[in-house]
C-alpha positions in Angstrom: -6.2 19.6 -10.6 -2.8 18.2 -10.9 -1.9 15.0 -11.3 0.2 13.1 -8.2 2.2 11.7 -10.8 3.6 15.3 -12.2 4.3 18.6 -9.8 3.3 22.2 -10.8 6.0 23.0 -13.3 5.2 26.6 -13.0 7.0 26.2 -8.8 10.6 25.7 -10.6 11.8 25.8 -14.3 14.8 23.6 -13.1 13.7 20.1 -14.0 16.3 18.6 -12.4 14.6 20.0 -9.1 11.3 18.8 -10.0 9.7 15.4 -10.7 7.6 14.6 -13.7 7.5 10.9 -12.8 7.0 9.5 -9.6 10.4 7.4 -9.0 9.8 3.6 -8.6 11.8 3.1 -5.3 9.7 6.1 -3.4 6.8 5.1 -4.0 6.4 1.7 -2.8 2.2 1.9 -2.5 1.7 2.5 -6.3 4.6 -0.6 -7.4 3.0 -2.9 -9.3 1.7 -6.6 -7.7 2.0 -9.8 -10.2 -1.4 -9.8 -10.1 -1.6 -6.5 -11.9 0.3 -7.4 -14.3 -1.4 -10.9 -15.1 -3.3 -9.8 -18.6 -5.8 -13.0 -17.8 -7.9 -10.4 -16.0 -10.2 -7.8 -18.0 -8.4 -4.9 -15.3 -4.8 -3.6 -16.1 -2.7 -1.8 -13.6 -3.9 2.1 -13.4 0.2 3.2 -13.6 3.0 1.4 -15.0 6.5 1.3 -14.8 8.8 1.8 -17.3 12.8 2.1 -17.7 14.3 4.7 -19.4 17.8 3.7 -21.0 19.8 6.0 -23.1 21.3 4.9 -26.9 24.2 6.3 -28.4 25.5 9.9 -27.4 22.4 10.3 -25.0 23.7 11.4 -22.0 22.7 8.5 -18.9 19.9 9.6 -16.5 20.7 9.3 -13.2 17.4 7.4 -11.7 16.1 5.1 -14.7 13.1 3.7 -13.5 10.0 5.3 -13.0 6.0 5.1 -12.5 3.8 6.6 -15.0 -0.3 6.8 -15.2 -0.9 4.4 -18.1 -3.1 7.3 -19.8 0.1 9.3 -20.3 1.3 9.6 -23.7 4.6 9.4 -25.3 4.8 12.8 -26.1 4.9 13.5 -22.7 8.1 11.2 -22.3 9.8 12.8 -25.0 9.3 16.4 -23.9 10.2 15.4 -19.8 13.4 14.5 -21.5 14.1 17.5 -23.5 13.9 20.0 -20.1 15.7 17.1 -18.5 18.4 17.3 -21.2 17.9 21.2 -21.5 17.3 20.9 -25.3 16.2 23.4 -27.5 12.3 23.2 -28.8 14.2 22.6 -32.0 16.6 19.8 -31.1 14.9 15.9 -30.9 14.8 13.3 -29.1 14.0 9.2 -30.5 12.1 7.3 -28.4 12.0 3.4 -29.0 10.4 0.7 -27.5 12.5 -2.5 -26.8 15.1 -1.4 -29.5 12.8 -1.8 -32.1 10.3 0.4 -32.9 9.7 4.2 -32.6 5.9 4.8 -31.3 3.8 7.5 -32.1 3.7 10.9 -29.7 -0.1 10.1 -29.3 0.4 6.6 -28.2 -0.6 5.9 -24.6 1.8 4.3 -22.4 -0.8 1.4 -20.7 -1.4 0.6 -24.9 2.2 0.0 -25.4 2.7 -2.2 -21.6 -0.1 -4.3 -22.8 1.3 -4.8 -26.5 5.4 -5.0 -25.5 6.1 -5.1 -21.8 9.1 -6.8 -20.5 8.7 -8.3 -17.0 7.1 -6.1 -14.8 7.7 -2.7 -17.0 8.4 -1.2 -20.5 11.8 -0.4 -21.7 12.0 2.7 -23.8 15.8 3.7 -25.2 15.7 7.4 -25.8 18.6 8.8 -28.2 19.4 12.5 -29.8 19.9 10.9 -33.3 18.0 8.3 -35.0 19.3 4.3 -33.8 16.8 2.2 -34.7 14.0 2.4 -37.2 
């Protein structure tokens, strides 16, 4: 069973027609309260937001925050952006968090909003060539 988060990617190969993360203004019932977001409680929010912002000759994405299930992974980021991007298999994309740090493709993205969020959400600069180590 699919996710609500993603839609069937086999409807559309366009992904500029289809929506592998639910955007954060149409989805008002799954934004995020302050309580959620309070770590002084033993529950953590079950999606997060996060802000995608583009680094040196990335091109700009036109909605930049989205909602994502925190059991995603990075991987999953990076290869949204490549059919976003139409990149080749071959071609890369960096993915940092907070300008500082590139995490691992296996990482899950509730590990990294508990470790490094910013606010309300996690800010991940994506780039085609390596910015920031």
């Amino acid at each position: 069973m699919m996710s609500d988060s993603i839609k069937n990617p086999e409807n559309n190969d366009d992904p500029t027609e289809k929506t592998l993360f639910q955007d954060s203004k149409n989805e008002p019932e799954t934004k995020l309260s302050p309580s959620d977001l309070n770590n002084t409680s033993n529950s953590s929010p079950s999606k997060i937001e996060i802000n995608l912002k583009s680094a040196g000759n990335a091109p700009i994405l036109k909605k930049k925050k989205f909602i994502l299930e925190r059991t995603k992974t990075v991987k999953f980021i990076i290869e949204w952006l490549k059919k976003y991007m139409r990149l080749e298999a071959k071609d890369q994309i960096f993915l940092y968090v907070n300008q500082e740090f590139a995490p691992s493709p296996d990482t899950e993205i509730g590990t990294i909003y508990d470790c490094f969020r910013t606010g309300n959400s996690v800010i991940f600069y994506y780039c085609i060539t390596p910015a920031w180590g």
